[in-house]
C-alpha positions as CSV (number, residue, x, y, z in Angstrom):
1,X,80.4,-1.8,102.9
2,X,80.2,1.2,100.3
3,X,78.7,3.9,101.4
4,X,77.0,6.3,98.4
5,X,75.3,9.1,98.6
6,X,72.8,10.6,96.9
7,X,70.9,14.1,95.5
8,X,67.7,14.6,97.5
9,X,65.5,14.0,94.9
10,X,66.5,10.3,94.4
11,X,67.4,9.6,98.2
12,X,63.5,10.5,98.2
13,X,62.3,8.6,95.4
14,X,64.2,5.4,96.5
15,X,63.2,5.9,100.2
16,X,66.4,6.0,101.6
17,X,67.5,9.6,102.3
18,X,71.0,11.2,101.6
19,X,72.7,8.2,102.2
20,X,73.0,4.4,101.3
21,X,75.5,1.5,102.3
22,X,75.6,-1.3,99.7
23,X,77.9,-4.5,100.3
24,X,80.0,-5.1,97.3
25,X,82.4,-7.9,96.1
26,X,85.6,-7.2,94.6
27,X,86.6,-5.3,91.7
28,X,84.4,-2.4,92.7
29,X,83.9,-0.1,89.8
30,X,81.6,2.7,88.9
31,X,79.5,0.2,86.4
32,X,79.5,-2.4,89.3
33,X,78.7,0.0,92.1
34,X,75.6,1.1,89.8
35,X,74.4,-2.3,89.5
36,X,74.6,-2.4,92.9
37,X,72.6,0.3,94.0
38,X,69.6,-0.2,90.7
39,X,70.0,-3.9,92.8
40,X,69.4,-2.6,96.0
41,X,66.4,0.2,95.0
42,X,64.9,-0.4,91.5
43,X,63.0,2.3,91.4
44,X,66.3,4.1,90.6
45,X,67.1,2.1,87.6
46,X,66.9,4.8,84.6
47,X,67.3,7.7,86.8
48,X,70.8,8.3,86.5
49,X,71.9,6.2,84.3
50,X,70.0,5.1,81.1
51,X,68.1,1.8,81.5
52,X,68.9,0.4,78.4
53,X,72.9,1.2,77.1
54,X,73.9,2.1,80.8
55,X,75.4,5.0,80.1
56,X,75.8,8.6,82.8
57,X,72.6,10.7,82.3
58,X,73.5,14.2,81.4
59,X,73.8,16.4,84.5
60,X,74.8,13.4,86.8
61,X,78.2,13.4,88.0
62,X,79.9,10.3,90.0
63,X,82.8,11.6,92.4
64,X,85.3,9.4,94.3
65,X,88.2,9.8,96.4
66,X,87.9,14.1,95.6
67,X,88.1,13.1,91.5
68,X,85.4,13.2,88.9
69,X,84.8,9.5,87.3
70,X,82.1,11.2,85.1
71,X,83.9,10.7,82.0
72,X,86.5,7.6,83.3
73,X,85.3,4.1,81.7
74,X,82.5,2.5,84.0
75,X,84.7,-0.5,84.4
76,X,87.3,2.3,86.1
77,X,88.3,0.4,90.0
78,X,87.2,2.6,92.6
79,X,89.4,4.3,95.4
80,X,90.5,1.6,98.0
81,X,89.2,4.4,100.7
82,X,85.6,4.3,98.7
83,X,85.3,0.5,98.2
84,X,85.9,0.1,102.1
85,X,83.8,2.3,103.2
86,X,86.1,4.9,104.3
87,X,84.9,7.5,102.1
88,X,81.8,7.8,100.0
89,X,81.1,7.3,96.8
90,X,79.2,10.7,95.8
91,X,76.1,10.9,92.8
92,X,75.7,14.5,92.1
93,X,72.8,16.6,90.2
94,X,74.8,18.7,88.1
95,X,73.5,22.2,87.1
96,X,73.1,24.4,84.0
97,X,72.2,27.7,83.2
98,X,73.3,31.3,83.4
């Protein structure tokens, strides 16, 4: 069981608050845990990651194990402590501005 959470604004869109538990197979990877979750709650496919090529939206971040996989390959293998459940696996709304 993964356990992922979320920025407000889609824990509220997909109806499932802060935080979600998806069950995953092995290898658990960013791309695979984000096919997971558009899976589990379609109404987040496109949100935070572009429907079509798949890539990281701008201003979403995806954090694992207290490291930034924003810019890793999607086919990067989680954490063990994230793909057991021990930690979560964190999207966050990045900001900009001055």
């Amino acid at each position: 069981m993964i356990r992922v959470l979320l920025p407000h604004h889609l824990g509220t869109l997909a109806g499932v608050g802060h935080e979600i538990e998806l069950e995953m197979e092995d290898p658990v990877t960013v791309n695979a845990l984000c096919d997971a979750l558009e899976a589990r709650c379609p109404v987040l496919k496109g949100t935070f990651r572009d429907a079509i090529t798949l890539r990281r939206r701008p201003f979403i971040r995806f954090y694992a194990g207290g490291e930034d996989y924003s810019h890793l390959s999607p086919e990067t293998l989680l954490p063990e402590a994230v793909a057991t459940g021990k930690e979560p696996f964190f999207l966050v709304g990045a900001m900009a501005g001055g």
